[in-house]
C-alpha positions as CSV (number, residue, x, y, z in Angstrom):
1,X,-15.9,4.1,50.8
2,X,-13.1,2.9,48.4
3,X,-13.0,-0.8,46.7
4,X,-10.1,-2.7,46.1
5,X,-8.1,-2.1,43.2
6,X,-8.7,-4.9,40.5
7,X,-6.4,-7.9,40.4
8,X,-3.7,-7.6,37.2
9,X,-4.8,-9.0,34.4
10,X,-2.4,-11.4,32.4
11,X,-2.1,-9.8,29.6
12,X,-4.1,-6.3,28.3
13,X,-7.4,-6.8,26.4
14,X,-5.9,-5.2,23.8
15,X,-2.5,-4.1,22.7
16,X,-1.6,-0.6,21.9
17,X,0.3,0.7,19.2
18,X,3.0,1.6,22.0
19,X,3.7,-1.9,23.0
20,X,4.3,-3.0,19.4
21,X,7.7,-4.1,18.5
22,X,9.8,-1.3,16.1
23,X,9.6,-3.8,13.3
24,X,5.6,-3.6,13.7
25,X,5.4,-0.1,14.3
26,X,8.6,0.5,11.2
27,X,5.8,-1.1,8.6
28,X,2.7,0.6,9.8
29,X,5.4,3.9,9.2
30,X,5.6,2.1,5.7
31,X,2.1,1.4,4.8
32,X,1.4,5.2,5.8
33,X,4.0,6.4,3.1
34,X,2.5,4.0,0.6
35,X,-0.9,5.5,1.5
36,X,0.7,8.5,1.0
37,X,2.7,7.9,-2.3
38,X,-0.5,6.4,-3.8
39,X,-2.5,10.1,-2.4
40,X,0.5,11.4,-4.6
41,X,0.0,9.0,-7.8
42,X,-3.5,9.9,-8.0
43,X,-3.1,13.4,-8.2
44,X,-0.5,13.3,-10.5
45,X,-3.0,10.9,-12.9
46,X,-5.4,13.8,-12.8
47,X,-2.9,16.5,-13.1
48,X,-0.9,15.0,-16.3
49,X,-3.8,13.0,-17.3
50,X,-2.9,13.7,-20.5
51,X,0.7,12.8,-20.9
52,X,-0.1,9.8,-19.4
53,X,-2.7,8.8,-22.6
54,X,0.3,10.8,-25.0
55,X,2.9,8.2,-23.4
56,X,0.2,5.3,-24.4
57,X,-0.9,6.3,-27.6
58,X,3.0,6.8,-28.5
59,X,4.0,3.5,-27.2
60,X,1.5,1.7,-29.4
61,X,1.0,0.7,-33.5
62,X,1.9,3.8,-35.4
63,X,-0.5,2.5,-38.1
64,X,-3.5,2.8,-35.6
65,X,-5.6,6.0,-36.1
66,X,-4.2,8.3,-33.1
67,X,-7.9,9.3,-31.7
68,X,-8.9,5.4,-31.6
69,X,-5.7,5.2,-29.6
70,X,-6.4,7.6,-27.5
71,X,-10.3,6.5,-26.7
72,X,-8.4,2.7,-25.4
73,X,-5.8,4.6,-23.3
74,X,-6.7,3.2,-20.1
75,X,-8.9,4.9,-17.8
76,X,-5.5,6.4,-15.7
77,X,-8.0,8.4,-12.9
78,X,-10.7,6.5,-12.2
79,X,-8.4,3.4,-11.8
80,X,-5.6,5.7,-9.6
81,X,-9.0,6.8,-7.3
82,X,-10.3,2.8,-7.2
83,X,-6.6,1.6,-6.1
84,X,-6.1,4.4,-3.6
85,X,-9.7,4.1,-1.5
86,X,-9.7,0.3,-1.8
87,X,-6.1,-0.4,-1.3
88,X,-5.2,2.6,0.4
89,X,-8.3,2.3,2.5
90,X,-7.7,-1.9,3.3
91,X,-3.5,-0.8,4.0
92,X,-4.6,1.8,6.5
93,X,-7.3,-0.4,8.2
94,X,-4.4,-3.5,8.5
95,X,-1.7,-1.1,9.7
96,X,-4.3,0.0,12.6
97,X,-5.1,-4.1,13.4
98,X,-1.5,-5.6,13.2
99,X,-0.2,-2.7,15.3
100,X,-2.8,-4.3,17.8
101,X,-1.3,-7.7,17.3
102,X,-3.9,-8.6,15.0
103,X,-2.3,-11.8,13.3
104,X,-5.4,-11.9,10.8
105,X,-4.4,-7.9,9.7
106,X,-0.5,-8.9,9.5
107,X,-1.2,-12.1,7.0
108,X,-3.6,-9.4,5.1
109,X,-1.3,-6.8,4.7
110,X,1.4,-9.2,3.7
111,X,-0.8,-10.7,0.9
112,X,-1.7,-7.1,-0.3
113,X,2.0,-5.6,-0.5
114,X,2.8,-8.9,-2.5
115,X,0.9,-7.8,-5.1
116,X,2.1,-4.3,-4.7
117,X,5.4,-5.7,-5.4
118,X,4.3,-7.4,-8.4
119,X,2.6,-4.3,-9.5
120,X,5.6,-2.4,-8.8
121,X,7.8,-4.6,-11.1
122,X,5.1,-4.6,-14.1
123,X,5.6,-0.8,-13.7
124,X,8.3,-0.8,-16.5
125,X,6.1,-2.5,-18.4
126,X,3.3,-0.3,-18.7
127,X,3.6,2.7,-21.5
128,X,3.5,5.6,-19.5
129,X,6.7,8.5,-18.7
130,X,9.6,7.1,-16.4
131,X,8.5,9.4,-13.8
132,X,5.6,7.5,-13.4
133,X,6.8,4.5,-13.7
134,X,9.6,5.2,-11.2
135,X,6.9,5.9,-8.7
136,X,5.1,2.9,-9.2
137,X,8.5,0.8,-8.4
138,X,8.9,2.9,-5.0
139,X,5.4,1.6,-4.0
140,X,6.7,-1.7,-4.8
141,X,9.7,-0.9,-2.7
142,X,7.7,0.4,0.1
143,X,5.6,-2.4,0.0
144,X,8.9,-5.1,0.2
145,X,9.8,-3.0,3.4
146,X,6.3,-3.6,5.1
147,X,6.7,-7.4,3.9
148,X,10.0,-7.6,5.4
149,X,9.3,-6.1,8.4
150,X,5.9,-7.8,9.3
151,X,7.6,-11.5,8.6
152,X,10.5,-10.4,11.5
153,X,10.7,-13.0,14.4
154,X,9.3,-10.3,16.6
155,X,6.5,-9.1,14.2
156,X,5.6,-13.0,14.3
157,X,5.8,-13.6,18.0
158,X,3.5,-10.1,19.0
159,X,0.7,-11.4,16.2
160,X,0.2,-14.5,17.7
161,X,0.9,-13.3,21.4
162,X,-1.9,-11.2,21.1
């Protein structure tokens, strides 16, 4: 016995990542390199750990004893493995949401990469090598792109289509 085939639905229950428009599917691309750069930034603050607190210490009052210097360097791993799973972890779950047309996910991982930007122009700021700091202003970068991209007409128009 065979049944009818259902009638076509208007639109799919829920969108795959295959019908999303390149400039959705360019910044989830983006968010997985900034995932991927902050992977990268973490292991380098455990590897050179300690030129990080050298570059701190260094940059600071010359008349301040150099051990008390180095004991309020900033914590450099703990807060590299705190940024990665929270903000790696939130940029991953977004990409994987506005790729389905999520317009919620899209506004969220707008927000977020604003402050990456921010984060990625205090950068030169902060006393560290210019290595480092050069990779935090490519995750800045990275995070303009997935701004730029998600605010597109199109990016815009499959959010609130789906």
């Amino acid at each position: 016995m065979s049944y009818p085939s259902p009638p076509p639905a208007d639109r799919p229950a829920s969108a795959s990542a295959g019908t999303a428009p390149s400039s959705v599917r360019t910044a989830a691309l983006l968010v997985y390199a900034l995932v991927g750069l902050a992977v990268i930034r973490t292991i380098i603050a455990i590897v050179a750990e300690d030129t990080l607190i050298d570059a701190y210490v260094e940059s600071g009052d010359s008349s301040v004893n150099t051990e008390f210097a180095r004991d309020a360097a900033p914590a450099y791993i703990p807060i590299a493995i705190g940024s990665l799973v929270i903000f790696g972890g939130l940029m991953l779950l977004t990409a994987y949401f506005f790729t389905m047309g999520k317009s919620w996910a899209r506004i969220t991982a707008i927000v977020i990469c604003v402050l990456g930007v921010l984060v990625g122009l205090v950068s030169f700021l902060q006393p560290a090598p210019v290595w480092y700091q050069l990779l935090g202003v490519l995750s800045g970068l990275l995070s303009l792109g997935v701004i730029v991209m998600l605010l597109r007409a199109d990016a815009r128009a499959f959010s609130s289509a789906h």
